[in-house]
KOLGU-4560 file (N, C-alpha, C; in nm, 3 decimals, padded with zeros to 5 digits):
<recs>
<n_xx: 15.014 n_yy: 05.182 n_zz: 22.183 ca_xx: 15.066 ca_yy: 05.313 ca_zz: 22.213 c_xx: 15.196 c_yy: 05.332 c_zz: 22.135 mol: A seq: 1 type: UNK>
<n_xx: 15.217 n_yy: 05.454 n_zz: 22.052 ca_xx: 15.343 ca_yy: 05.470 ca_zz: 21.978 c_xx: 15.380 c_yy: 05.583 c_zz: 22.086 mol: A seq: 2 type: UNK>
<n_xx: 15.510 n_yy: 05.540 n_zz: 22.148 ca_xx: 15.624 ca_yy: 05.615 ca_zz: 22.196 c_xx: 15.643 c_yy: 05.749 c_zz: 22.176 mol: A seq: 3 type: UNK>
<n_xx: 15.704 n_yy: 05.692 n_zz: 22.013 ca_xx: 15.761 ca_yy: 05.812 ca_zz: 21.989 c_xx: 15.689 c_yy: 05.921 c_zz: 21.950 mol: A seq: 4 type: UNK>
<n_xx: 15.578 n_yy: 05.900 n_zz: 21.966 ca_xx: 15.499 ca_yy: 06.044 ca_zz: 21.952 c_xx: 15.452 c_yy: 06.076 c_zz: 22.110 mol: A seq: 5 type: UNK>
<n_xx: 15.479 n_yy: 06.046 n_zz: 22.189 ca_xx: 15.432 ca_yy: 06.110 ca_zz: 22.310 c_xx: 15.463 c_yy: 06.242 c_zz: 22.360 mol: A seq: 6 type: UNK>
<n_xx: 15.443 n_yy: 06.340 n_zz: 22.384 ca_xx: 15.500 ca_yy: 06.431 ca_zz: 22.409 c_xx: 15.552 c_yy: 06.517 c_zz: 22.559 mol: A seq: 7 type: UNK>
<n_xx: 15.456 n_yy: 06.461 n_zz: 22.672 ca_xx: 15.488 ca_yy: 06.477 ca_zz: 22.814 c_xx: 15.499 c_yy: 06.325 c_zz: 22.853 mol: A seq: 8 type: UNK>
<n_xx: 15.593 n_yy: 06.319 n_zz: 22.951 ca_xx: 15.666 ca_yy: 06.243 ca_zz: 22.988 c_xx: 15.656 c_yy: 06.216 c_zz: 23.181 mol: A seq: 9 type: UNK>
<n_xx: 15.622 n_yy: 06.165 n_zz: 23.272 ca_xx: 15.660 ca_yy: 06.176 ca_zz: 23.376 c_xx: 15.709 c_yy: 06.054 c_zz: 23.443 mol: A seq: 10 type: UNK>
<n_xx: 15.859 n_yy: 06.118 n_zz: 23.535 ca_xx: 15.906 ca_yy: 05.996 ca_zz: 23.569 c_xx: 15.927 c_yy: 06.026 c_zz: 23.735 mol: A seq: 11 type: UNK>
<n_xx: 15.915 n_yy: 05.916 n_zz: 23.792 ca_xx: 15.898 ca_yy: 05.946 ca_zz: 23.945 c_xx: 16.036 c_yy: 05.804 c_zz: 24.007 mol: A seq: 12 type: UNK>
<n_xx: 16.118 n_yy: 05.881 n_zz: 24.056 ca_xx: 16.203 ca_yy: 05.782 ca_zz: 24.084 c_xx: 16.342 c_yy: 05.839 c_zz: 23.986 mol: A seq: 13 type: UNK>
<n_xx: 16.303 n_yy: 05.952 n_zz: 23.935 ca_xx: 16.424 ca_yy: 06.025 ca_zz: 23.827 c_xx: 16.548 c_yy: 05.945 c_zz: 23.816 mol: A seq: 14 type: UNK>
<n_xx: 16.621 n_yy: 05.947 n_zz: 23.939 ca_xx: 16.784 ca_yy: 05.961 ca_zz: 23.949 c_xx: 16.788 c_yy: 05.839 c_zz: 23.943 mol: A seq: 15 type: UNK>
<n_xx: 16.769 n_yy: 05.757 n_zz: 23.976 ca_xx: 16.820 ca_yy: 05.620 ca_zz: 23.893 c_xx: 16.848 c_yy: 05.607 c_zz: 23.764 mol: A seq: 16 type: UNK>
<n_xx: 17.006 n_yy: 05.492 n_zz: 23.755 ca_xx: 17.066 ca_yy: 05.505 ca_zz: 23.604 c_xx: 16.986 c_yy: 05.407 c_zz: 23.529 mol: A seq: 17 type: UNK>
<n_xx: 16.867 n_yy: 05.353 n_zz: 23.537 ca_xx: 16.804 ca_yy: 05.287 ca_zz: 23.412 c_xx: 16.652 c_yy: 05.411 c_zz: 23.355 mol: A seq: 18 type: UNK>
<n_xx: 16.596 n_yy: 05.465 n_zz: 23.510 ca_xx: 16.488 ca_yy: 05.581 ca_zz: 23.506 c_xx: 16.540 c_yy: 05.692 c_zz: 23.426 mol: A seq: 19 type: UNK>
<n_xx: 16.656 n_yy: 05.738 n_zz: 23.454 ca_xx: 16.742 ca_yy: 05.848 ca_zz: 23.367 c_xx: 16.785 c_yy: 05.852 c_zz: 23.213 mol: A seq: 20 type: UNK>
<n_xx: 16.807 n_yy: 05.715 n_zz: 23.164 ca_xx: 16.818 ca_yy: 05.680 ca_zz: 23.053 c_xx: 16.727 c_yy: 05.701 c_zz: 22.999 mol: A seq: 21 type: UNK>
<n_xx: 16.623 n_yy: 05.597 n_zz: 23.062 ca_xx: 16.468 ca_yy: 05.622 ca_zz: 22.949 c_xx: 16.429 c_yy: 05.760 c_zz: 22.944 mol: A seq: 22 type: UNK>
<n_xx: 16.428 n_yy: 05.865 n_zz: 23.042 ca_xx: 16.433 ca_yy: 05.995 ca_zz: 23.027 c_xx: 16.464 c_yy: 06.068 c_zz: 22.934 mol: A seq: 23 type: UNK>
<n_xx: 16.644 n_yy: 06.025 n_zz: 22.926 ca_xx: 16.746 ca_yy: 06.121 ca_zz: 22.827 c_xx: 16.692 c_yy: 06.041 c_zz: 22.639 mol: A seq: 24 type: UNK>
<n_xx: 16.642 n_yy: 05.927 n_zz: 22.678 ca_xx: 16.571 ca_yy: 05.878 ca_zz: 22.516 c_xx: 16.422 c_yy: 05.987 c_zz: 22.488 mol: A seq: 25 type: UNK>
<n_xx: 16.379 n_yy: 06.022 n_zz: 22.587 ca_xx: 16.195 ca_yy: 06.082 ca_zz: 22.547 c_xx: 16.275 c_yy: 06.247 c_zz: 22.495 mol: A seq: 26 type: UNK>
<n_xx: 16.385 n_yy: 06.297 n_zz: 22.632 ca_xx: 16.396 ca_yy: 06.435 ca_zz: 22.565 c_xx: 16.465 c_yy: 06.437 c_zz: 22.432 mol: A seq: 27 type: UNK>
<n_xx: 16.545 n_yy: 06.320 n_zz: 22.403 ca_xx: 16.620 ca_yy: 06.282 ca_zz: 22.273 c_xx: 16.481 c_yy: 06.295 c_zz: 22.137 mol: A seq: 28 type: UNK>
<n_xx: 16.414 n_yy: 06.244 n_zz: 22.174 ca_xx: 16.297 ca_yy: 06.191 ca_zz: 22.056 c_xx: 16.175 c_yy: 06.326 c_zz: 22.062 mol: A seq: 29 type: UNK>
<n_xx: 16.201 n_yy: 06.445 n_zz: 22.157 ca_xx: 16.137 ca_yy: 06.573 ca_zz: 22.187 c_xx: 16.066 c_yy: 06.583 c_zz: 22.238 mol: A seq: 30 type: UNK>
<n_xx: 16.055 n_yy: 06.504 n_zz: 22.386 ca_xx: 15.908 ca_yy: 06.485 ca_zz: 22.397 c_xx: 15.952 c_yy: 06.627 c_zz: 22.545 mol: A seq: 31 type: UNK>
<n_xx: 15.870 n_yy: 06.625 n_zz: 22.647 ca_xx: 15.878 ca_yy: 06.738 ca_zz: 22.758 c_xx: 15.884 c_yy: 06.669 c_zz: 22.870 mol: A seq: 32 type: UNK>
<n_xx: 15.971 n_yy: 06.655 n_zz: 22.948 ca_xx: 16.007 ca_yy: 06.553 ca_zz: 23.031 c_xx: 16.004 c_yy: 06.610 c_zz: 23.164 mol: A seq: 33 type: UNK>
<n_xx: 15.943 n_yy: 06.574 n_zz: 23.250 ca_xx: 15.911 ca_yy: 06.587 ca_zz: 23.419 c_xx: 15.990 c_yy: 06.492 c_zz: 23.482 mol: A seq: 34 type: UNK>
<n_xx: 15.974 n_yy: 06.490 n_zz: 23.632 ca_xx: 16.034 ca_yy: 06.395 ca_zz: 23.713 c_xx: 16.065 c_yy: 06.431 c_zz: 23.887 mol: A seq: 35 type: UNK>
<n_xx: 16.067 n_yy: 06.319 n_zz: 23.935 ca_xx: 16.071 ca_yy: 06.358 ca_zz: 24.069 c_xx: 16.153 c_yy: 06.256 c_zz: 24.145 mol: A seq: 36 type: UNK>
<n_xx: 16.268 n_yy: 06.312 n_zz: 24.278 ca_xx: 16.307 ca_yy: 06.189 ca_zz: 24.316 c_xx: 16.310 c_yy: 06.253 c_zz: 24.480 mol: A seq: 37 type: UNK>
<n_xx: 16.339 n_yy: 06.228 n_zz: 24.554 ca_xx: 16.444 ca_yy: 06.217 ca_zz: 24.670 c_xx: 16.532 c_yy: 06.299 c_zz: 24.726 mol: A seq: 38 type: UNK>
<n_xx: 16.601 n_yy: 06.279 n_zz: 24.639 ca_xx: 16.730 ca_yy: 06.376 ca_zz: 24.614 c_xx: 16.771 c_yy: 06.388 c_zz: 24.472 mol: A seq: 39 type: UNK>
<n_xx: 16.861 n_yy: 06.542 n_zz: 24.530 ca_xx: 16.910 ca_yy: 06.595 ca_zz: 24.363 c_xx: 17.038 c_yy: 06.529 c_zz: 24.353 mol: A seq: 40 type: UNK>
<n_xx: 17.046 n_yy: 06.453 n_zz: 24.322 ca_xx: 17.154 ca_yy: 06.378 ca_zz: 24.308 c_xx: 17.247 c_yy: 06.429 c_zz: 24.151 mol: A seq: 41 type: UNK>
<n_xx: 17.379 n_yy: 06.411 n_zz: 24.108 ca_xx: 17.472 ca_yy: 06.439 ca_zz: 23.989 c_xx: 17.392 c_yy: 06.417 c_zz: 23.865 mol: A seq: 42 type: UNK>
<n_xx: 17.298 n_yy: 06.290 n_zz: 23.854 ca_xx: 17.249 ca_yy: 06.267 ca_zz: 23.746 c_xx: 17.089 c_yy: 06.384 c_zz: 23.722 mol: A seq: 43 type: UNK>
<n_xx: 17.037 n_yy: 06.389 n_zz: 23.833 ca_xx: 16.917 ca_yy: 06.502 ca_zz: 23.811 c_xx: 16.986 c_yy: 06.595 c_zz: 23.774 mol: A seq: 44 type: UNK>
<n_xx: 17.091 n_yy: 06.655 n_zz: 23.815 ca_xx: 17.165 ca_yy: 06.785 ca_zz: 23.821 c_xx: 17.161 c_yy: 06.825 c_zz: 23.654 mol: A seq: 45 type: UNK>
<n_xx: 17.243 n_yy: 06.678 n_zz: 23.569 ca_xx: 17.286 ca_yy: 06.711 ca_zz: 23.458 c_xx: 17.118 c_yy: 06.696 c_zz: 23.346 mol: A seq: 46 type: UNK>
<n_xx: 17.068 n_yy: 06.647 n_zz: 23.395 ca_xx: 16.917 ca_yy: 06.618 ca_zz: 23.329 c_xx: 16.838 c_yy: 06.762 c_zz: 23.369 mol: A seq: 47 type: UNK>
<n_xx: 16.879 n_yy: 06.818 n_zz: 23.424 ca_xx: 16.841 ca_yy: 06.920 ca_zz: 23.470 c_xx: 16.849 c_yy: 07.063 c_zz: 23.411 mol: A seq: 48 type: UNK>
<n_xx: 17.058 n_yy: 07.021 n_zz: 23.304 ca_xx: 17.061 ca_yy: 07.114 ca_zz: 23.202 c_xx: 17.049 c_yy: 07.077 c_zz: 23.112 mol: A seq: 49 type: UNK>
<n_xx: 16.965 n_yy: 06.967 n_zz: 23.075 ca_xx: 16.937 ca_yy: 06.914 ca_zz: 22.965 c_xx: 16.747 c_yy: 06.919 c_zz: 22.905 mol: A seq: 50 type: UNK>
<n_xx: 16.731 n_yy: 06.991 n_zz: 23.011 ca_xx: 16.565 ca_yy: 07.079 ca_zz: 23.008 c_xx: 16.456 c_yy: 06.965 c_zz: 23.062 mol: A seq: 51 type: UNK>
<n_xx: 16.509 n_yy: 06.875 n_zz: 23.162 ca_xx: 16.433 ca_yy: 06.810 ca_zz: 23.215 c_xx: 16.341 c_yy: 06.910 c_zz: 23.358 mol: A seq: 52 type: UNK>
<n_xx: 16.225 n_yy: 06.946 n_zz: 23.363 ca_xx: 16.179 ca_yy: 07.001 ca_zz: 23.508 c_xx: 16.170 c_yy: 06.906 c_zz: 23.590 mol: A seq: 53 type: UNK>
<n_xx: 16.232 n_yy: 06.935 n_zz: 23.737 ca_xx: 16.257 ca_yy: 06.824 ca_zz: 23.827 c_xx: 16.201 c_yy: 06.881 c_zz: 23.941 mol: A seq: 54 type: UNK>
<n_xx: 16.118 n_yy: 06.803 n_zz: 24.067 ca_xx: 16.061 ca_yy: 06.835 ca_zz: 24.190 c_xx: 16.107 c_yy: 06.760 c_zz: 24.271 mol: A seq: 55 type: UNK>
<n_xx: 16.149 n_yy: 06.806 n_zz: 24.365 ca_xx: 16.228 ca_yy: 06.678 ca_zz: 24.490 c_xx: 16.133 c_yy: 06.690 c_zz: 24.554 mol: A seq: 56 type: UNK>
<n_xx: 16.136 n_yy: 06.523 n_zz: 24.596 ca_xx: 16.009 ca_yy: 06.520 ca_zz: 24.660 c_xx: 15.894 c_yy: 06.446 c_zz: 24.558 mol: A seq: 57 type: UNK>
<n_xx: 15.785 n_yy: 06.354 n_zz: 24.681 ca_xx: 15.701 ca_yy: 06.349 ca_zz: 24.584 c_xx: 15.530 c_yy: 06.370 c_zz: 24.684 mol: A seq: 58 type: UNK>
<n_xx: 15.521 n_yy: 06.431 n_zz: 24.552 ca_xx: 15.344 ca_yy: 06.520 ca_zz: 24.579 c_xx: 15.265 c_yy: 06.475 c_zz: 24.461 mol: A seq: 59 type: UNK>
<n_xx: 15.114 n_yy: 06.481 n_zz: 24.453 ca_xx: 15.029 ca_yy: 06.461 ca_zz: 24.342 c_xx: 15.051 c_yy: 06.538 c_zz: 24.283 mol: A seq: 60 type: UNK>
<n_xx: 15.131 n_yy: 06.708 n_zz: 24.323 ca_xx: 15.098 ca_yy: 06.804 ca_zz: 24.232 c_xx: 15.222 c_yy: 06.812 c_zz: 24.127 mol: A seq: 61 type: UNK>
<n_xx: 15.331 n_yy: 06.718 n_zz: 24.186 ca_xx: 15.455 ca_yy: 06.698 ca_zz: 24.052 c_xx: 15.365 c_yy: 06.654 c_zz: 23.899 mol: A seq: 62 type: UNK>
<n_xx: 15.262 n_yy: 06.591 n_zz: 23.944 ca_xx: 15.265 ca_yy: 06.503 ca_zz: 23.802 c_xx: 15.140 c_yy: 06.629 c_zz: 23.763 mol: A seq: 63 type: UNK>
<n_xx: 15.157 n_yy: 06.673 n_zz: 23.661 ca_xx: 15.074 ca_yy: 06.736 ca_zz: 23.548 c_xx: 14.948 c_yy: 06.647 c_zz: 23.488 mol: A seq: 64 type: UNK>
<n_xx: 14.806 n_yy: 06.745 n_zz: 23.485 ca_xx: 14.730 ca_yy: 06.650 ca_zz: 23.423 c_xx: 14.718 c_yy: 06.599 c_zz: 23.291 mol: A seq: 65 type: UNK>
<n_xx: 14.827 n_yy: 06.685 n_zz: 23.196 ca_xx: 14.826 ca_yy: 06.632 ca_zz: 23.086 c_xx: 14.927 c_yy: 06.564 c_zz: 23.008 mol: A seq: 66 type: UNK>
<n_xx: 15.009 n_yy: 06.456 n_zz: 23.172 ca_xx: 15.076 ca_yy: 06.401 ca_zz: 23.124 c_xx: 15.011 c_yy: 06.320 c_zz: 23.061 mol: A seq: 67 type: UNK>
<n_xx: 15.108 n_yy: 06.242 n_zz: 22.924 ca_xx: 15.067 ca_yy: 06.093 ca_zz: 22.868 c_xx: 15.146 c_yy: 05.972 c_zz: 22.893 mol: A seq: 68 type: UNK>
<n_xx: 15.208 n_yy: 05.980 n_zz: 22.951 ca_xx: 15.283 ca_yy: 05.821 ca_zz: 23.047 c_xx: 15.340 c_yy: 05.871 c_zz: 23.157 mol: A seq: 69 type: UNK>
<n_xx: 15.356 n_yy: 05.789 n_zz: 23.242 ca_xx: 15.388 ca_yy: 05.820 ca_zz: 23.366 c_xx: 15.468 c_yy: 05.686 c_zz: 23.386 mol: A seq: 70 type: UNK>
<n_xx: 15.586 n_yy: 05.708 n_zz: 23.415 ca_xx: 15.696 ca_yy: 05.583 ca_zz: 23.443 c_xx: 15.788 c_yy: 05.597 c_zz: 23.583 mol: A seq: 71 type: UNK>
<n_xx: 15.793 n_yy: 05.488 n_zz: 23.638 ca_xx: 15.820 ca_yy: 05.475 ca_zz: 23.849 c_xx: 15.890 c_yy: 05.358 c_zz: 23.819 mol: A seq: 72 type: UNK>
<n_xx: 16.024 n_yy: 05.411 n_zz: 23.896 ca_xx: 16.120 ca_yy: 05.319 ca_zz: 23.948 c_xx: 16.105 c_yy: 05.198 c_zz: 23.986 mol: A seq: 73 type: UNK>
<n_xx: 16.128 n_yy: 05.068 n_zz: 23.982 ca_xx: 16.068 ca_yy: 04.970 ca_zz: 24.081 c_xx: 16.082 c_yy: 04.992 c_zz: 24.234 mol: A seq: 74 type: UNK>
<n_xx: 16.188 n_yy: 05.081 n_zz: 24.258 ca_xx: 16.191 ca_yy: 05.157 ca_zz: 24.396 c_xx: 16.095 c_yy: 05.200 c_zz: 24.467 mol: A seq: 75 type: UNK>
<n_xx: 15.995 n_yy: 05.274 n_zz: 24.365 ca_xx: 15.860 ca_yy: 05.359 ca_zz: 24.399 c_xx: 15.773 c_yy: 05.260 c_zz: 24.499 mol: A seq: 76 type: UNK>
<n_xx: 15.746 n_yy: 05.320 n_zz: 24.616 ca_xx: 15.651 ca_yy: 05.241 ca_zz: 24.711 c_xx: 15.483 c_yy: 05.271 c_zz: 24.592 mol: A seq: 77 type: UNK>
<n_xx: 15.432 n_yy: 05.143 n_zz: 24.652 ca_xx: 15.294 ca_yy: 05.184 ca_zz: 24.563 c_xx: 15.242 c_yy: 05.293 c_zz: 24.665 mol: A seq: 78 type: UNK>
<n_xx: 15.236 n_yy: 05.342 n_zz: 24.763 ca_xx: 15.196 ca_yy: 05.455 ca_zz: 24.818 c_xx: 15.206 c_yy: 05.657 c_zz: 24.817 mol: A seq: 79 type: UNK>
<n_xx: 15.341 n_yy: 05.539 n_zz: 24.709 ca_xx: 15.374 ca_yy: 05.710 ca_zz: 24.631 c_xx: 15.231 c_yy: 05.798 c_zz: 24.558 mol: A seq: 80 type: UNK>
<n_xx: 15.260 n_yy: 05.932 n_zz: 24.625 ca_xx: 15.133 ca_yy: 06.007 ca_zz: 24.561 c_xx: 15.129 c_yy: 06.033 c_zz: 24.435 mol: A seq: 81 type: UNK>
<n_xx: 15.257 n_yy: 06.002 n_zz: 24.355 ca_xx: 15.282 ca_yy: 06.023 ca_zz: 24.264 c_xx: 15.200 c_yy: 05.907 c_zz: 24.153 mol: A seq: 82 type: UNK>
<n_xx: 15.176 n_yy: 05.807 n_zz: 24.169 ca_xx: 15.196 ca_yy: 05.669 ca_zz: 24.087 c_xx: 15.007 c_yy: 05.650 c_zz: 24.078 mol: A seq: 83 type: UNK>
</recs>
């Protein structure tokens, strides 16, 4: 799988500072970046004007079917609907 051509992105577990990083690298490299956490915490906020779409909360219907990776916190229960 090459990365850097991916173009949707979904991350579940957003606001964490290692989940957020890899984030701010996909919208860096252009890709369309999703995500979902908990709470809107300072770091969603600013990823937020940085054209990330964010859903608090997690539902099956955050994740898009045409995402192409899907990346979860180690936080993420495997019961997340998301994962």
């Amino acid at each position: 799988m090459n990365f850097i051509e991916l173009k949707k992105v979904h991350f579940v577990g957003l606001g964490g500072i290692g989940v957020s990083a890899v984030a701010r690298l996909f919208l860096f490299r252009g890709a369309s970046v999703s995500g979902s956490d908990v709470n809107e915490s300072e770091i969603i906020k600013a990823l937020k004007k940085e054209g990330v779409l964010f859903f608090l909360g997690h539902k099956k219907e955050n994740l898009a079917k045409d995402v192409e990776l899907l990346i979860y916190s180690p936080a993420v229960s495997k019961n997340n609907p998301e994962r």
